[in-house]
N, C-alpha and C positions, 0 to 999 in steps of 0.2 A: 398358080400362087407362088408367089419368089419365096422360097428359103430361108428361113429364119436362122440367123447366125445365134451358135451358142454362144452365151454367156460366159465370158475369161472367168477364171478363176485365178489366183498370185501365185499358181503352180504354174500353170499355161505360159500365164505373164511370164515366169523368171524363165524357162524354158524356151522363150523364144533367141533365135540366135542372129544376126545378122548377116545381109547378101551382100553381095556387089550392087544393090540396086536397093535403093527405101523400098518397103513396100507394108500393107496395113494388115491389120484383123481388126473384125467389128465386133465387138460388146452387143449391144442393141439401143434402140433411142437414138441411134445418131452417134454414140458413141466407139470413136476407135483410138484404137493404139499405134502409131506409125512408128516402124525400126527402122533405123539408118543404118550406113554402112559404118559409122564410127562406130554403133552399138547402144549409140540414146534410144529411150524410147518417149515419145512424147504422144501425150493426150490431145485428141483433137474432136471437134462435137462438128458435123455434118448436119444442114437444116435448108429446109424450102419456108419463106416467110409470103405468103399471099399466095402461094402457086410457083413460084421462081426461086430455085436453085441458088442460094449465095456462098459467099467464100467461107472454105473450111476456120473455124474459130480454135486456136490455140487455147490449151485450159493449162498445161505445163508437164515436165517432163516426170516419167516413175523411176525411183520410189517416190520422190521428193511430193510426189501428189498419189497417193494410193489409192487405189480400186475404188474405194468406198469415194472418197471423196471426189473424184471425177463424177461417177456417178449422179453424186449429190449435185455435182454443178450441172450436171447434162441435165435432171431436173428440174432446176431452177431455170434455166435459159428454156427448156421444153416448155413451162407452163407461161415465157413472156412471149415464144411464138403462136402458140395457142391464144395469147389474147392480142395479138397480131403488134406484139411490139420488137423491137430488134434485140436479141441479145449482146451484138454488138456493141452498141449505144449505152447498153445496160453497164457491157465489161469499160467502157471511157469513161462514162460516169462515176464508176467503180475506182478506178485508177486517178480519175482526176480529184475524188475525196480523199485517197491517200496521199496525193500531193501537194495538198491542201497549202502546210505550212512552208515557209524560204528555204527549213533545210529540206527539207524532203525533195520538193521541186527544185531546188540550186541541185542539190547529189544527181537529180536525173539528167537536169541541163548539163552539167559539168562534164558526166559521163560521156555525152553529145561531143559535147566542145574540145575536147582532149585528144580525141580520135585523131591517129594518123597526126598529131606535131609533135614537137622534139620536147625532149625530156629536159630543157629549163622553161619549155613553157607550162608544161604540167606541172611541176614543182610550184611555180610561182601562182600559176591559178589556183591550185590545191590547197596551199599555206594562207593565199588569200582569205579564200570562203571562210577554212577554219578556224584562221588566226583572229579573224574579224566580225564574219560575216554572219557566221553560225552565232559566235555566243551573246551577239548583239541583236538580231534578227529573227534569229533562225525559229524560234517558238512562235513568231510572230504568223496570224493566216496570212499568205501570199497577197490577197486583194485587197488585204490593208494597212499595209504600208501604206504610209503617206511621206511628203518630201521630207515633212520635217525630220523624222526617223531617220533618212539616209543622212540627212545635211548633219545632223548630232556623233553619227558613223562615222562620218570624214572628219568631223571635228573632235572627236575622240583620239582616230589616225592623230591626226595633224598635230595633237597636244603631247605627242610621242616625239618630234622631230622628224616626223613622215611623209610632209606632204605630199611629193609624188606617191607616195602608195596611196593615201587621199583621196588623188584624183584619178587611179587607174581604179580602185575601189566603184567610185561614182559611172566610171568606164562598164566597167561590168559588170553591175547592174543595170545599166542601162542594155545594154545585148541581155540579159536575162529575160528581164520585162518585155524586151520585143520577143522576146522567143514564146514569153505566155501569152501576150495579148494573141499573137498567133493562133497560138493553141485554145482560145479565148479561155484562159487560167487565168486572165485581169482584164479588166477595162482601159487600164490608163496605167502608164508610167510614170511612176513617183521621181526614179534617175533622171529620166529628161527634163525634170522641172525646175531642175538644179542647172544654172550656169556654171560651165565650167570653172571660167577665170575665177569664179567667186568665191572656188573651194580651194584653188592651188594653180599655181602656174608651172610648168613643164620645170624652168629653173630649181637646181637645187638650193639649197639652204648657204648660204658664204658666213653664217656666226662663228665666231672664235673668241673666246674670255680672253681678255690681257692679263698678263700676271697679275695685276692688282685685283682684277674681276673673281680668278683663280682663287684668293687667298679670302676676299669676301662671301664666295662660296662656302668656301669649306669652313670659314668660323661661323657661317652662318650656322652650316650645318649640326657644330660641334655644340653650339650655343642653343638651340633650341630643344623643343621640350621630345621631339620623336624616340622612339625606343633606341636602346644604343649599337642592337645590330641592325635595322636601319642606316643608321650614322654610320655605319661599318661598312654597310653594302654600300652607300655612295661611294662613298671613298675608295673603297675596292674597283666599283665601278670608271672610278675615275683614273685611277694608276694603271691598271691591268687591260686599258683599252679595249676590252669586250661589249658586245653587245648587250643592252638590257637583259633579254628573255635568256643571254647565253651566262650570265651571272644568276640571275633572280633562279633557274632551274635547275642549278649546279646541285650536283651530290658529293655526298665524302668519296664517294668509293673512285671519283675523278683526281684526286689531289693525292702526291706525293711531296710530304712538306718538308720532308729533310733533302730531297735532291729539287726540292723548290718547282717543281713543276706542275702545271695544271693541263691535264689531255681534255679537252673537248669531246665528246665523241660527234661523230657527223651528222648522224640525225636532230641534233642540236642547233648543227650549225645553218646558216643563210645559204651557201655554195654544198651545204651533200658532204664535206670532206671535213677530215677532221681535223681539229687547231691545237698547237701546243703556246699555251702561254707561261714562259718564264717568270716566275714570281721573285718580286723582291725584297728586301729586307721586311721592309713595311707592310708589304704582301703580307707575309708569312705569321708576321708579327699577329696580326689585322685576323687572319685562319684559324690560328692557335686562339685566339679570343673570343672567334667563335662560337668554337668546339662549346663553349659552357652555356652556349645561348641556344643552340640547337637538340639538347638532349637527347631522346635517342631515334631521332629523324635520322634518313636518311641525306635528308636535304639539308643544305647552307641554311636556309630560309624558310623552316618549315612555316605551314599557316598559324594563326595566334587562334583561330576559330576549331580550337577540337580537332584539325585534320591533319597529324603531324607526318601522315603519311600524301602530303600535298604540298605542294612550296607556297609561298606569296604569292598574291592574286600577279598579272599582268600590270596590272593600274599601282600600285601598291608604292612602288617607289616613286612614279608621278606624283600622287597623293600627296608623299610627303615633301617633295618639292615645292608644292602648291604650297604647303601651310606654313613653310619657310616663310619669316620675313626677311627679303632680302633687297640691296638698293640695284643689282644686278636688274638690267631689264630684255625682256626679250630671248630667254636664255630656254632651251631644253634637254635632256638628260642625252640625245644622241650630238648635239652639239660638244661633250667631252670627246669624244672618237677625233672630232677634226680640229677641235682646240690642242689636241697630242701631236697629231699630224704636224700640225703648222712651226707649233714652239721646235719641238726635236727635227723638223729640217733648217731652222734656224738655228740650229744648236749645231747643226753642223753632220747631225747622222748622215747613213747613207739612207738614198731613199726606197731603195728596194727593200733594206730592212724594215724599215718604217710599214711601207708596204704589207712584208708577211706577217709581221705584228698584229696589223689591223685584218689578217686577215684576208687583204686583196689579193688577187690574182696576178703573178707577174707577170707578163707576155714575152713572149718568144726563147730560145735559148738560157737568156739566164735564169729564168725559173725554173730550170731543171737541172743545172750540175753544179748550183754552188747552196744547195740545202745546208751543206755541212758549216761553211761561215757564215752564211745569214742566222744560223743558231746559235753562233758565238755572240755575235754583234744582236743580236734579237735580245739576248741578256744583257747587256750593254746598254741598249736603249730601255730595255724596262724600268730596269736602277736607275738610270739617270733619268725616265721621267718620274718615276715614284720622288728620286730627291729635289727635282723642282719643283715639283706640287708641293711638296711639304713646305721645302722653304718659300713660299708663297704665304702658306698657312701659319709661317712665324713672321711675315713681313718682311724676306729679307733676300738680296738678289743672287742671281747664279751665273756664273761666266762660259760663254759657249765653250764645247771641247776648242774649237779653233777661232779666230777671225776670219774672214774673208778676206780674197786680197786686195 
């Protein structure tokens, strides 16, 4: 008669030490303990299903699963072999109803896809799912998505000034879906149903306001019924050339209003790294007016819904866009960044300034040893375009720093 292995007790368990070599102790039922030479110890359930010997089944590692509860699972897998079913089958099944919904299954797939590439492609897959993916989908079961869902997704995107994210959006979900249908976690792919061209084409956006556009903007905005820090955040948003989410998320504790400067911090930003923008008169002015609109939030923008410990939804400044009536046509909130761009290298800045203003990246050498005047000249351009938009906004023209020759 073989030997009946004692029963662990969480004395035994903690007491055991680890070799140069994994090796087990059995529980009973099938149930053992395997130690590594790191020092993990993980659960594992041993079982013959018809008469034939199969692969040892992971249950997880101690403490994080206690005695009792392995137990409990060596159990429950005992009485599916006992009525001759697999407990493997039992644990996929298991695991595939936990994956049930987009975020659950996207976190798994993501974790897959990330492996081993470089850290702007995980940033940008990561910012994807949750910037987008998650809060529009994610509650959604995996097998029910349908097209129209994603094509409202990208149309959402795209009502932002996004369309390339749009379509790399539609991109992957489509690699998702095939990764389920695989897994058979779906039947069909909602992404593939979607014509590309017909969500966005590879080209970026070329919009740019002319100053008369500029100036019907802004009275539109000043003229209409929306709340006044609303009316503030555009305009903010307009002068200070930041991105929507890097304005709408802003907090006080970012803003030094007397030496006029606003720090970003990185995790805020598009690029990981953090951004100083130079504020100017109007800036300032526009911060201090604020301050009475936000009470005692933390944020520029607290929400109006009870949550003062939350900023403005994402959507929130689009919204208000939309309910503008304006004779501007074709225009959205990220087309401000490249209508700046355009006017101030017209204006005559230089454009590497321009450049760190917005943010971009300089390439080669001089992005690294003239920080010190591109900060001079970074204020330089902020003022001069804070004073173009305004005079826009009174109708009235502005002469470049230079001509051309």
């Amino acid at each position: 008669m073989p030997r009946q292995a004692t029963p662990l007790t969480d004395t035994k368990i903690k007491s055991l030490k680890a070799k140069s070599e994994r090796y087990r102790v059995s529980d009973s039922g099938g149930l053992t303990l395997e130690i590594m030479p790191s020092g993990t110890k993980a659960w594992r359930f041993r079982y013959q299903l018809h008469g034939v010997r199969q692969p040892t089944l992971t249950i997880g590692n101690y403490p994080e699963i206690s005695l009792a509860d392995a137990r409990k699972r060596r159990d429950e897998w005992a009485i599916l072999v006992a009525r001759g079913e697999s407990p493997k089958r039992a644990m996929q099944a298991e695991k595939s109803a936990k994956l049930n919904t987009v975020a659950a299954f996207g976190a798994e797939w993501l974790n897959e896809q990330v492996k081993g590439k470089s850290d702007s492609y995980v940033t940008t897959m990561r910012r994807l799912m949750q910037k987008d993916v998650y809060p529009f989908l994610g509650s959604m079961p995996l097998a029910e998505v349908k097209p129209i869902d994603i094509l409202e997704l990208c149309d959402r995107i795209k009502s932002r000034g996004a369309p390339k994210m749009a379509l790399l959006t539609r991109n992957v979900l489509r690699r998702m879906y095939d990764f389920a249908i695989a897994r058979q976690m779906a039947e069909t792919n909602p992404a593939a149903a979607l014509v590309a061209r017909f969500i966005a084409t590879e080209e970026s956006r070329t919009r740019v306001l002319s100053p008369t556009e500029i100036g019907q903007v802004l009275r539109g905005i000043y003229t209409s019924d929306i709340r006044r820090a609303l009316k503030l955040a555009l305009n903010l948003l307009f002068i200070t050339m930041v991105r929507k989410a890097e304005l709408t998320e802003a907090t006080w504790d970012e803003f030094d209003l007397e030496s006029a400067v606003w720090d970003v911090p990185a995790e805020r930003m598009k690029k990981d790294k953090p951004h100083r923008v130079y504020l100017s008169r109007q800036a300032v002015a526009m911060l201090n007016e604020l301050r009475s609109f936000s009470g005692e939030s933390v944020y520029l923008f607290p929400s109006t819904r009870g949550y003062e410990d939350r900023p403005i939804s994402k959507s929130t400044l689009n919204q208000a866009v939309r309910a503008l009536s304006l004779d501007v046509q074709h225009f959205v909130l990220h087309d401000f960044r490249r209508t700046a761009s355009t006017h101030l290298h017209e204006m005559g800045h230089s454009s590497d300034a321009i450049e760190l203003a917005l943010a971009h990246k300089i390439q080669g050498i001089k992005g690294v040893y003239n920080r010190a005047e591109y900060a001079d000249q970074r204020r330089v351009i902020l003022q001069a375009w804070a004073d173009f938009v305004h005079a826009q906004l009174d109708g009235a023209r502005v002469t470049p720093l230079f001509k051309a020759a």
